[in-house]
C-alpha positions in Angstrom: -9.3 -33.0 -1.8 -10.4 -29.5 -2.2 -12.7 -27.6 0.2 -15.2 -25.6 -1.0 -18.2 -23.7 0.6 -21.5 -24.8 0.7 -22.8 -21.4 -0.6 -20.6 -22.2 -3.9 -22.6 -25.1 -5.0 -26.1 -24.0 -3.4 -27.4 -23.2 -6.9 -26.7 -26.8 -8.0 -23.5 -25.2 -9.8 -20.3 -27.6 -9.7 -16.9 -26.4 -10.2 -16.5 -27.7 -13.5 -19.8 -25.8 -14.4 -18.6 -22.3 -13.7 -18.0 -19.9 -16.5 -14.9 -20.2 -17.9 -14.6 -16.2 -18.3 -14.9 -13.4 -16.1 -14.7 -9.4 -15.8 -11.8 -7.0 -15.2 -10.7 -3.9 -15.1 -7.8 -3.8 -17.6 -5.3 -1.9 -19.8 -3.1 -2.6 -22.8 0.2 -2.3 -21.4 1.9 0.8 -23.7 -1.5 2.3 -24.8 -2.3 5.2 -22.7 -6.1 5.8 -21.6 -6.5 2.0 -22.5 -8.4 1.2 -19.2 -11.4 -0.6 -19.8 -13.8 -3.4 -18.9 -12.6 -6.7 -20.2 -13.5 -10.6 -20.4 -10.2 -12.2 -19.0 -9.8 -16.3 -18.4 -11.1 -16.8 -14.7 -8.2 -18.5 -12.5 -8.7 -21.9 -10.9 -6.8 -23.8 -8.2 -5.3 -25.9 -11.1 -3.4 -22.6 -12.1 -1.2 -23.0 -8.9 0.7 -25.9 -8.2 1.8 -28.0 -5.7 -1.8 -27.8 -4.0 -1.3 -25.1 -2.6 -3.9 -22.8 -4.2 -6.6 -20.8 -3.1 -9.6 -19.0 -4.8 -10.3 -15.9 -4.0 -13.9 -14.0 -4.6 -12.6 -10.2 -4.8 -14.5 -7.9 -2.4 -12.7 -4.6 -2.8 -9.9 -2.9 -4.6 -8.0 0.4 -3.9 -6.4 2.1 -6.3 -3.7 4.7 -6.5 -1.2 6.9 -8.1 0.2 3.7 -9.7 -3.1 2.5 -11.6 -3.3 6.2 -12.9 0.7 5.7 -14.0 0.0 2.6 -15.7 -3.2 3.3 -17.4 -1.1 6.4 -18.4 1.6 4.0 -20.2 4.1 5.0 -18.0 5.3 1.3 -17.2 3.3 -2.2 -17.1 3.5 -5.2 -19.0 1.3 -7.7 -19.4 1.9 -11.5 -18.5 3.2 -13.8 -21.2 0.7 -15.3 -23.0 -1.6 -12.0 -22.8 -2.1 -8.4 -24.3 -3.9 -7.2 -21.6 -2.9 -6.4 -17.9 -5.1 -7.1 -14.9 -4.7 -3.7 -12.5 -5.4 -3.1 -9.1 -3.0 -3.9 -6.3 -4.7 -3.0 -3.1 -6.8 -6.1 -2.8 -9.3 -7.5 -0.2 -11.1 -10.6 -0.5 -12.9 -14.0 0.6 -11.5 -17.6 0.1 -13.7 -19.2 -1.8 -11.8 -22.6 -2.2 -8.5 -24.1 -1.5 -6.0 -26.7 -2.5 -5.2 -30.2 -0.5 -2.0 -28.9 0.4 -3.6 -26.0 1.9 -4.0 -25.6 5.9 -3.4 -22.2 7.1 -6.9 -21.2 5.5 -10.4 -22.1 5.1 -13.3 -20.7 2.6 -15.0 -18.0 4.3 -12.1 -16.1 5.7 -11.3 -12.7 4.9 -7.7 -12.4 3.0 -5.6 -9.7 1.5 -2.5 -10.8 -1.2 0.7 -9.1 -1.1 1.5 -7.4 -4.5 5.2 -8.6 -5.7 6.1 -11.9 -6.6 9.4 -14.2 -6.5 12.1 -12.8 -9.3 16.0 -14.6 -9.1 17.9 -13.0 -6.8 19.1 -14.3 -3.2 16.3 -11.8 -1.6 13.6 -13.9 -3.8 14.4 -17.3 -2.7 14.5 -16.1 1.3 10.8 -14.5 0.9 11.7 -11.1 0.8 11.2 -10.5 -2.9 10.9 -6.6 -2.1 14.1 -6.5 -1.5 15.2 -8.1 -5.0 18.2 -7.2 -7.0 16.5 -8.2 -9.9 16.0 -5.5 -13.1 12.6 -7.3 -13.6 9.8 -7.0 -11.4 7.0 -9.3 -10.8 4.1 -7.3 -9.3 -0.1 -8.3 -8.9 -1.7 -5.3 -10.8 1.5 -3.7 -11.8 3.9 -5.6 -14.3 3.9 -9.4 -15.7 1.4 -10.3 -13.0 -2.4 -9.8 -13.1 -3.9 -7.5 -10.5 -7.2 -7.9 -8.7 -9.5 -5.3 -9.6 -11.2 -8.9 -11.2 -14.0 -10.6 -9.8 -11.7 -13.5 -8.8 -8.0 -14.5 -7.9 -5.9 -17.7 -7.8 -2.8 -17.5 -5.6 -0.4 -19.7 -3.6 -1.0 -19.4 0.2 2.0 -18.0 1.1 0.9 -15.0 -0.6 -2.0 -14.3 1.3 -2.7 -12.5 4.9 -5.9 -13.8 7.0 -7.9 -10.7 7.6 -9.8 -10.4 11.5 -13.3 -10.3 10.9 -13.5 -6.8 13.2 -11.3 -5.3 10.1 -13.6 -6.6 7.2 -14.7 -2.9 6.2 -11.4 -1.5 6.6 -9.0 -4.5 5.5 -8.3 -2.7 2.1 -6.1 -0.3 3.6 -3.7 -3.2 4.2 -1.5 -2.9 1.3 -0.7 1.1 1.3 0.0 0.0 4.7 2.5 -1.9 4.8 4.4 0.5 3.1 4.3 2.5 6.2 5.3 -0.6 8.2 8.0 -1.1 6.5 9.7 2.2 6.6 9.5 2.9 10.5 10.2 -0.9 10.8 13.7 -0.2 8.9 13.9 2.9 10.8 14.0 1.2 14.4 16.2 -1.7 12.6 19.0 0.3 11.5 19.0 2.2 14.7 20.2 -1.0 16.5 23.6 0.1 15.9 23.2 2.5 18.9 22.1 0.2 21.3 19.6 2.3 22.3 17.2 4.7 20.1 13.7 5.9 21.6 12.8 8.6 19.4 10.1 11.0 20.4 9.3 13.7 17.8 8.1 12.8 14.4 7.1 14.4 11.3 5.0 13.4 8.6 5.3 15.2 5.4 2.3 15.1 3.0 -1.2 14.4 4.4 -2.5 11.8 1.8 -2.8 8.1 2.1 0.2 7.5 3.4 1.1 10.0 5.6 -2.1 10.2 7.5 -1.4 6.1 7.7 2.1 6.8 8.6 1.0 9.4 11.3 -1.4 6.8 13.1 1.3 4.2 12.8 3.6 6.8 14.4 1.5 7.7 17.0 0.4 4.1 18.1 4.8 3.6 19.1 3.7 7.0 21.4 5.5 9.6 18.8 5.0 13.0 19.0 3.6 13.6 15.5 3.5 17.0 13.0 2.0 16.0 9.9 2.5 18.7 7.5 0.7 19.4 4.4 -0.2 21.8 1.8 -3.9 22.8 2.6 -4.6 24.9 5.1 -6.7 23.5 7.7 -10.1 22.7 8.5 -10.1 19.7 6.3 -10.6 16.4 6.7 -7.5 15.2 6.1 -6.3 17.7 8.9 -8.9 16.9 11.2 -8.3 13.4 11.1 -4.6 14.1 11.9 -5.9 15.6 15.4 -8.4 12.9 16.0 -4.9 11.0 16.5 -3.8 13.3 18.9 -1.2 15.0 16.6 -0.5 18.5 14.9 -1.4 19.3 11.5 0.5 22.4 10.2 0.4 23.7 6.3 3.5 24.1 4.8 1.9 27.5 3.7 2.4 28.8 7.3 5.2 26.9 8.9 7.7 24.7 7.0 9.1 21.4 8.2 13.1 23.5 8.6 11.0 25.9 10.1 9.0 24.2 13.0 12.6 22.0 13.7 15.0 25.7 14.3 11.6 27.3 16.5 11.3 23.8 18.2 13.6 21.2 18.1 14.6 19.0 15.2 12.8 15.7 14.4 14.1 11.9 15.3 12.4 10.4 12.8 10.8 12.1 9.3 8.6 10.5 7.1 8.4 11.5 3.7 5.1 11.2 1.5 4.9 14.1 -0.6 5.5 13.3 -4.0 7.2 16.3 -4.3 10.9 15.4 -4.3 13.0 18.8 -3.5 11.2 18.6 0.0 13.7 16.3 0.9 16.6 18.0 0.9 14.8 20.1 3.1 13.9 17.7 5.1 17.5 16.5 5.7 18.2 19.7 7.7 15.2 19.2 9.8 16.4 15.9 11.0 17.8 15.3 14.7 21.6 13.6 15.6 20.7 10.1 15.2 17.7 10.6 13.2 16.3 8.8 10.6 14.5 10.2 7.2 12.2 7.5 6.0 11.4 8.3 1.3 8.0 6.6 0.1 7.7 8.8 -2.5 8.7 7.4 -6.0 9.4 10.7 -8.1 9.5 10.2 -12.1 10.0 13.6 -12.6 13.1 16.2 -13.6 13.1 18.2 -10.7 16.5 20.3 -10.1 16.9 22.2 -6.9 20.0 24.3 -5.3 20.7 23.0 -2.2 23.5 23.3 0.9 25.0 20.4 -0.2 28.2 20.5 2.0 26.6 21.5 4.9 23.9 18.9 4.4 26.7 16.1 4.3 28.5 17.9 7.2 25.4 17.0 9.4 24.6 13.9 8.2 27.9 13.1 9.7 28.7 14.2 12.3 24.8 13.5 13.3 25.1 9.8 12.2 21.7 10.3 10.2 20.2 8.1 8.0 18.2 8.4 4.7 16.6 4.9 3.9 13.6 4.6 1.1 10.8 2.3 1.4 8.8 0.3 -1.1 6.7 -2.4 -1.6 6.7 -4.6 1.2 6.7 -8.5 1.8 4.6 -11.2 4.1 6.3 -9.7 7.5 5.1 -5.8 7.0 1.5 -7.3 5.8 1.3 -8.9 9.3 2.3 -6.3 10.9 0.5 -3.9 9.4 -3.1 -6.3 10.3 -1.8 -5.7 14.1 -1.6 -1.7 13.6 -5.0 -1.7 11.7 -6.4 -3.9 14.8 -5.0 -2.0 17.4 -6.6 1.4 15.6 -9.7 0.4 15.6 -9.4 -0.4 19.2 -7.9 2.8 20.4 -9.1 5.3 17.7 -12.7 3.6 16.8 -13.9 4.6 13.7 -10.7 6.5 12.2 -9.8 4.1 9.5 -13.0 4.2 8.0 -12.9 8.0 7.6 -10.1 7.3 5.4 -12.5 5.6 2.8 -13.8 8.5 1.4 -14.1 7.2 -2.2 -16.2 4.1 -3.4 -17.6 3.0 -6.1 -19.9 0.2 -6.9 -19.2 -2.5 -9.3 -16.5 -3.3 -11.9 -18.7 -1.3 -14.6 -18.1 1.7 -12.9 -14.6 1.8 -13.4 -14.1 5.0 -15.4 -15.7 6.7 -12.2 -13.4 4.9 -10.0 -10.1 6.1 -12.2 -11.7 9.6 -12.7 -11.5 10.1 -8.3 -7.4 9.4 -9.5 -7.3 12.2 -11.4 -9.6 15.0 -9.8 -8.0 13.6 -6.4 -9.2 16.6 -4.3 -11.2 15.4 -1.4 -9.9 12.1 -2.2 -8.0 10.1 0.5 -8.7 6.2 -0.7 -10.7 5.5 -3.4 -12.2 2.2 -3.8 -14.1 -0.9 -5.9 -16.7 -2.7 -4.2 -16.6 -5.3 -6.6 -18.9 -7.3 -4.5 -20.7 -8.0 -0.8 -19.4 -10.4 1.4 
């Protein structure tokens, strides 16, 4: 049998009376600038199988770098059968319905999908797909998978994170989180091998998204925390680097090598610049035992001169470690929901700072890509495709 809420019938509507169509913000995959408002087939619970799906009524979207990339035709493809692609991977939403085989959900709560989906490999069939070996990528919003920035979503249950109520305004900022997650998560992981590892000075490089995510993450395992960035503060983004309790410093005054030889070098570094040749920089900062963490992904042809024996001469005899993080599966979600909870608990109000951006409606879509590509003030911009 499949549940439904009552509001979705209240207007004497059954499910086999809803439009068969519905809007999205799409591209053609290849074509760049093809963003554009489209009619696309609306999903139903029949389009998973097994049972196990679950209708989702989209809420918000977030978009990033990588909806700029793709509209851009730097990669994307669309899902067989279509010539359009769906984007938008930072998603937040309400179950509207679900499948009989469905228990671990109800209409009416608050859900946010993870983005890559099941390829070939080993990694794939043990449910950590973002760890694949596979050339081909399946990824919600980005390539052969439909995104969210739609007015509904089908998708299997596994797939999806129940949201607290207390995070409903801020539960967007799930996905770029788990990126975060992920990487110190690795971090502590691969520092097993010592038995014991309790770092206690970390620096954040780049103050966007990520980094000011990374920094509260940081801060909330009782890290000392440098975030450096470009600007020179007061700024937002700086200010809300001290409403954490950590230091904000502009790489135009004090450099991350720098602050490392006048202080002390860092146990952990997290990169989120964008800007690769930082990290080689970077990898002198780092302390014995310490641990560089890369979210950046640089398409670039950057060429930089740097110490390279003396680099690998540290590295070790330090035992350092260089580990890159991206995308993230159902574990890092989860984890990321406790950060975002235990945030609003101990820094009230912070994570909405962070949504700085919105825009109202699908139709307004050009405004929302055109915050992408300005991007100064911008830390998250954001879709509210709908109330609820």
């Amino acid at each position: 049998m499949i549940r439904t809420p009552a509001a979705a019938t209240g207007t004497g509507m059954t499910m086999n009376d809803r439009p068969r169509t519905m809007k999205a913000v799409a591209v053609h995959p290849g074509v760049p600038g093809s963003a554009h408002l489209a009619d696309v087939p609306r999903p139903e619970l029949a389009d998973i199988p097994g049972g196990r799906g679950v209708l989702v009524r989209v809420l918000r979207v977030g978009v990033d770098g990588t909806d700029r990339e793709i509209n851009a035709a730097e990669y994307g493809m669309a899902p067989p059968g279509s010539d359009v692609l769906v984007i938008g991977h930072e998603s937040f939403g309400v179950v509207e319905a679900v499948g009989p085989a469905v228990r671990e959900l109800v209409p009416g709560d608050y859900v946010v999908a993870t983005v890559r989906r099941p390829g070939h490999s080993l990694y794939d069939a043990i449910g950590t797909s973002d760890m694949t070996t596979d050339d081909t990528y399946y990824e919600r919003g980005i390539n052969l998978r439909h995104g969210f920035l739609a007015e509904y979503y089908a998708d299997d249950a596994d797939f999806l994170v129940k949201i607290p109520m207390r995070l409903r305004e801020v539960g967007v900022l799930l996905e770029p989180t788990t990126v975060v997650e992920k990487g110190i998560h690795q971090a502590f992981e691969i520092q097993r091998r010592l038995r014991v590892w309790r770092p206690r000075r970390a620096a954040v490089l780049g103050a966007g998204t990520i980094g000011l995510l990374a920094a509260m993450a940081l801060r909330l395992r009782g890290l000392e925390v440098t975030v450096f960035g470009l600007e020179r503060k007061p700024y937002l983004n700086s200010d809300l680097v001290e409403a954490l309790g950590a230091r904000y410093e502009s790489t135009r005054d004090l450099g991350v090598m720098a602050a490392a030889t006048a202080e002390a070098p860092f146990d952990l570094i997290f990169e989120a610049t964008g800007f690769s040749p930082i990290v080689f920089e970077a990898m002198q900062a780092l302390a014995k035992n310490g641990v560089l963490v890369l979210s950046s992904v640089t398409g670039g042809d950057r060429h930089v001169e740097v110490p390279a024996d003396r680099i690998n001469l540290d590295f070790v005899l330090g035992n350092k470690v260089m580990v890159g993080t991206v995308n993230a599966n159902r574990e890092y979600f989860e984890a990321g929901v406790k950060d975002l909870a235990q945030c609003e608990a101990q820094y009230p109000g912070w994570l909405a700072r962070l949504l700085t951006h919105p825009v109202a409606g699908l139709g307004a879509w050009a405004e929302l890509l055109q915050h992408l590509t300005n991007g100064r003030g911008v830390i998250k911009a954001y879709c509210r495709v709908a109330e609820g």
